[in-house]
ChimeraX commands (.cxc) that place a marker at each C-alpha (Angstrom):
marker #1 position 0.00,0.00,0.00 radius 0.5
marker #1 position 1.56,3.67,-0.79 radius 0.5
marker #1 position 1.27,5.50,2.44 radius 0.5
marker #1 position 2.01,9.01,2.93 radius 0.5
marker #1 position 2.82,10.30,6.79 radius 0.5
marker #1 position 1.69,13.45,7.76 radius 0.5
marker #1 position 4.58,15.97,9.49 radius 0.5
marker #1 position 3.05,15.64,12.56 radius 0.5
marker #1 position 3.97,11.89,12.22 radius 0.5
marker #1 position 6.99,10.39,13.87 radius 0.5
marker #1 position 9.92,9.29,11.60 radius 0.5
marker #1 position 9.94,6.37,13.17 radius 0.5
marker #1 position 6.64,5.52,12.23 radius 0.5
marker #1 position 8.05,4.95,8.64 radius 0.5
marker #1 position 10.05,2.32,9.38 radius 0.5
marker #1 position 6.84,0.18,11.14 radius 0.5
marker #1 position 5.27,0.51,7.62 radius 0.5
marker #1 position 8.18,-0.55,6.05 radius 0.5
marker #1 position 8.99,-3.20,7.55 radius 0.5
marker #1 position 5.25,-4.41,6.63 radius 0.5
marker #1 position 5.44,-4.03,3.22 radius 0.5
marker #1 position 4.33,-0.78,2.37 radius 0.5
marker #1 position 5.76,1.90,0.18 radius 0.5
marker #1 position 5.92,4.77,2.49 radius 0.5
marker #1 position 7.09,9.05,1.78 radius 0.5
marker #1 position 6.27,11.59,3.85 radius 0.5
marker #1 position 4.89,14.76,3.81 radius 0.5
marker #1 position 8.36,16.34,5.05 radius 0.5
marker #1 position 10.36,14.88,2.77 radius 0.5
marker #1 position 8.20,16.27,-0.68 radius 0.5
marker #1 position 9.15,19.81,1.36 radius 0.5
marker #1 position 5.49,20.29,2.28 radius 0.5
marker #1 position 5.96,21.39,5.58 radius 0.5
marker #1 position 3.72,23.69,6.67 radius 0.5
marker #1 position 1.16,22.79,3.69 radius 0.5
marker #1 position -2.74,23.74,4.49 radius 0.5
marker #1 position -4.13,20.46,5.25 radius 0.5
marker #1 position -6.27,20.24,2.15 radius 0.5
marker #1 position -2.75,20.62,-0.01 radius 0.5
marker #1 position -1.43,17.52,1.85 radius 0.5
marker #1 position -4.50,15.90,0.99 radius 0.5
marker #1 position -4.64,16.84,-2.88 radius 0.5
marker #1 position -0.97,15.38,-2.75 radius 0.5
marker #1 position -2.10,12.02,-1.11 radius 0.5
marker #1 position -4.84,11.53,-3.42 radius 0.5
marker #1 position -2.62,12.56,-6.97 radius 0.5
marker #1 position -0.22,9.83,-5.77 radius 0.5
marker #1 position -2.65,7.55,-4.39 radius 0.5
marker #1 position -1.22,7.60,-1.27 radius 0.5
marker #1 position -3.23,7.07,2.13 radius 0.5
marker #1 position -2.39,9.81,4.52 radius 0.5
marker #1 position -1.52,8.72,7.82 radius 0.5
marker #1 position -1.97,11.72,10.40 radius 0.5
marker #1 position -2.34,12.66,13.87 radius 0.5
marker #1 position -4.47,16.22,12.88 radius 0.5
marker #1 position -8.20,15.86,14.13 radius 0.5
marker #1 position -9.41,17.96,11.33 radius 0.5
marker #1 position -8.56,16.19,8.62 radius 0.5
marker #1 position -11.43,13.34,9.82 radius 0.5
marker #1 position -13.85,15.49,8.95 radius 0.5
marker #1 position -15.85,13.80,6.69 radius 0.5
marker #1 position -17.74,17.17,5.41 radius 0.5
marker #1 position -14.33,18.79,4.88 radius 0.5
marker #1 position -12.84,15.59,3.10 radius 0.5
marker #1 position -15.69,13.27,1.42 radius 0.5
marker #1 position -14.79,9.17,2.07 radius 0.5
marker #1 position -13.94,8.54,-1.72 radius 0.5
marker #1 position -12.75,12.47,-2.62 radius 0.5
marker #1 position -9.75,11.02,-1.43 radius 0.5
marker #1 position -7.28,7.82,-1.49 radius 0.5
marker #1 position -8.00,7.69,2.38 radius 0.5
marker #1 position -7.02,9.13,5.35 radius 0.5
marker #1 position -6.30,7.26,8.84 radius 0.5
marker #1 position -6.34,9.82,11.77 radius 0.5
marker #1 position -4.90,8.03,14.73 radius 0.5
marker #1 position -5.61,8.88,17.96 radius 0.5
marker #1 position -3.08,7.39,20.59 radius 0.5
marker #1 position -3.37,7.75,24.04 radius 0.5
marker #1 position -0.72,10.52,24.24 radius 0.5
marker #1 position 1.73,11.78,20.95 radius 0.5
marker #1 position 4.72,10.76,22.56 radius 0.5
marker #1 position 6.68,9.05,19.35 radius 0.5
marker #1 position 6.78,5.73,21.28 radius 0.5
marker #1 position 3.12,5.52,21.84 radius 0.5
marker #1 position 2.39,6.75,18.40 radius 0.5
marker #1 position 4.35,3.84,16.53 radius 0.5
marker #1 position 3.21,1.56,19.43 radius 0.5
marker #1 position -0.83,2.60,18.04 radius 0.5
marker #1 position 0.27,2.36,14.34 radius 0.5
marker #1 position 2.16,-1.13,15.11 radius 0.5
marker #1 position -0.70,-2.04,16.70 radius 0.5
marker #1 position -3.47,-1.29,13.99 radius 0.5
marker #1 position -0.98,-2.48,10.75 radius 0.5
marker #1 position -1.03,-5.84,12.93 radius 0.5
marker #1 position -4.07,-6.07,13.06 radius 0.5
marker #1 position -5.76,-4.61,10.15 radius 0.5
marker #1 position -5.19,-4.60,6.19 radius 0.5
marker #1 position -4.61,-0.78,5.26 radius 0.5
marker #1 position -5.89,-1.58,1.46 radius 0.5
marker #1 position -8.71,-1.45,3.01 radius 0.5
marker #1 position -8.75,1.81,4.09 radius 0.5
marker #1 position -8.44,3.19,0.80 radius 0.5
marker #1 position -10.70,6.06,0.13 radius 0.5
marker #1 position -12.51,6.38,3.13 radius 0.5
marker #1 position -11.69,8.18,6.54 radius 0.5
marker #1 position -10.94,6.05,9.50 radius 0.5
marker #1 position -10.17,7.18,13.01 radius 0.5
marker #1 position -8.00,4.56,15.06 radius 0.5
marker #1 position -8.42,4.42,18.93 radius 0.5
marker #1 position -7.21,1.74,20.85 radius 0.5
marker #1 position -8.94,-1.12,20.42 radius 0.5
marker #1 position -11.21,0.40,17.93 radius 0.5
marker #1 position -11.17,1.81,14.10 radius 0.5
marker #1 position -14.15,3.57,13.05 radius 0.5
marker #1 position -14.35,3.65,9.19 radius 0.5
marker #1 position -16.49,6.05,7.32 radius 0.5
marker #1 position -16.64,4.80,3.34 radius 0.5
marker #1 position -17.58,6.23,0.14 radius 0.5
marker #1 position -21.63,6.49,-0.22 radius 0.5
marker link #1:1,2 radius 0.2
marker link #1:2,3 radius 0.2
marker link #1:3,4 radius 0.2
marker link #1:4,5 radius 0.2
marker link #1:5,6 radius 0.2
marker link #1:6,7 radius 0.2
marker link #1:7,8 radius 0.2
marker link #1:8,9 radius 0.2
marker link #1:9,10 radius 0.2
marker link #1:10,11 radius 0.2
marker link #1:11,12 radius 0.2
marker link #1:12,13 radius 0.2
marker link #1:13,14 radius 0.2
marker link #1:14,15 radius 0.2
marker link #1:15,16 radius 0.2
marker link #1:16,17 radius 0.2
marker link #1:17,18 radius 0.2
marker link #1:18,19 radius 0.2
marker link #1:19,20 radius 0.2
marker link #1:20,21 radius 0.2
marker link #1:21,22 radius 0.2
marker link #1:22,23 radius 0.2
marker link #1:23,24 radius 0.2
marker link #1:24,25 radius 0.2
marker link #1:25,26 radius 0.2
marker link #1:26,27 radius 0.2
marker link #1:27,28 radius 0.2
marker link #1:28,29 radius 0.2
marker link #1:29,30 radius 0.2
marker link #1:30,31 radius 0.2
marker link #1:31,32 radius 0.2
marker link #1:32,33 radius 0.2
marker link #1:33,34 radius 0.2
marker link #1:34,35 radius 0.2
marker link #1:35,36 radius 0.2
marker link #1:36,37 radius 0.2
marker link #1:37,38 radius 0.2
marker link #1:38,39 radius 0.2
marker link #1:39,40 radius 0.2
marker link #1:40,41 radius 0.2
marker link #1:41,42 radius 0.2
marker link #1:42,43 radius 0.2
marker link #1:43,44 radius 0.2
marker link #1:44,45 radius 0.2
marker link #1:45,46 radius 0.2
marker link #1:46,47 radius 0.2
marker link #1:47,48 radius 0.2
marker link #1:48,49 radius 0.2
marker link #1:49,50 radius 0.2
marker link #1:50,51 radius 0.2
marker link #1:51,52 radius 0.2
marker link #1:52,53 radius 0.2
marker link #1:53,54 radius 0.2
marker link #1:54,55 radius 0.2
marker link #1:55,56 radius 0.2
marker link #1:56,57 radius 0.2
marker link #1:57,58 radius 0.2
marker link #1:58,59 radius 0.2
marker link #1:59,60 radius 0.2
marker link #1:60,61 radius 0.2
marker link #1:61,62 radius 0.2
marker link #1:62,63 radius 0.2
marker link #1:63,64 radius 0.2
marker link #1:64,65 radius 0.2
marker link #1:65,66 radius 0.2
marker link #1:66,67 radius 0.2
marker link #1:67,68 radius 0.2
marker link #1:68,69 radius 0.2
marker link #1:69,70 radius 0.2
marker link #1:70,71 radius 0.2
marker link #1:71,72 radius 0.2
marker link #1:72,73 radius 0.2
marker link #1:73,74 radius 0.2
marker link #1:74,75 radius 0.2
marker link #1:75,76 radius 0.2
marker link #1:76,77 radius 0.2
marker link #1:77,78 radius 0.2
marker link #1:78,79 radius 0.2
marker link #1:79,80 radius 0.2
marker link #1:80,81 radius 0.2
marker link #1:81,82 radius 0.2
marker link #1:82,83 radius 0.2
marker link #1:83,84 radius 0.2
marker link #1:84,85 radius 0.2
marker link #1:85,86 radius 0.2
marker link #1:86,87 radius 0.2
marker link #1:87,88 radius 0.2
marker link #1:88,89 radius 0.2
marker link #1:89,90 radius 0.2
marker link #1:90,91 radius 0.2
marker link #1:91,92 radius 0.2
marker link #1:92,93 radius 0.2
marker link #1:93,94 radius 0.2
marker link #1:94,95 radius 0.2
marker link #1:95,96 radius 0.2
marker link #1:96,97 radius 0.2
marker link #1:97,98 radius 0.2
marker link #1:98,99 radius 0.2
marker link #1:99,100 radius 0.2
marker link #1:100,101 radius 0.2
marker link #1:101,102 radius 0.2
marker link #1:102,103 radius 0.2
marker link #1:103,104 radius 0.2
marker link #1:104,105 radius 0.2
marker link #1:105,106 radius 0.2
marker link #1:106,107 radius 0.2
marker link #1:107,108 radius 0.2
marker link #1:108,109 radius 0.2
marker link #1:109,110 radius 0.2
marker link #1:110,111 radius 0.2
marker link #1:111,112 radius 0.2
marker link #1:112,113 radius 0.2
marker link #1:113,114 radius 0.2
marker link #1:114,115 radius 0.2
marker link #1:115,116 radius 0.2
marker link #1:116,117 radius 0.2
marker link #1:117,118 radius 0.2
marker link #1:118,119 radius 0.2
view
């Protein structure tokens, strides 16, 4: 799956993707930094990238229509510490397949991933 991490997104975080097989860039490294949100998300979608962020806003589905998109995972760890943040995204990669996520909006809690798809 092509992936694209958000800046507020740990480096590290990368590397967990990586490791599971999925092609991974970030929002830093195309030197968009500091981007308006819907930028990063015209970005995502040109590539067909899912865009993997910690930004509350950018789940809102009125803002950014499941299927306007190629998806966006808001994850919402316990605190943004960078090990609890990988620890979350280790967690949900484990245990969920992130082609499916494509094109909708999905908000990970522990424990829980709400998914709101294209009507």
């Amino acid at each position: 799956m092509k992936v694209k991490l958000d800046e507020n997104m740990p480096r590290s975080a990368s590397q967990v993707l990586i490791a599971a097989g999925h092609d991974v860039d970030t929002v830093v490294d195309e030197s968009l930094a500091g981007a308006t949100d819907p930028q990063v998300v015209a970005v995502a979608a040109a590539t067909g990238r899912l865009l993997i962020t910690l930004d509350r806003g950018l789940g809102d589905i009125r803002a950014y229509p499941p299927g306007s998109h190629a998806g966006i995972l808001v994850l919402r760890p316990a605190d943004q510490s960078v090990p609890t943040v990988v620890a979350a995204l280790a967690e949900l990669i484990a245990g969920h397949d992130l082609t499916t996520l494509t094109g909708t909006i999905a908000i990970a809690q522990r424990g829980l991933l709400r998914i709101r798809r294209p009507q």
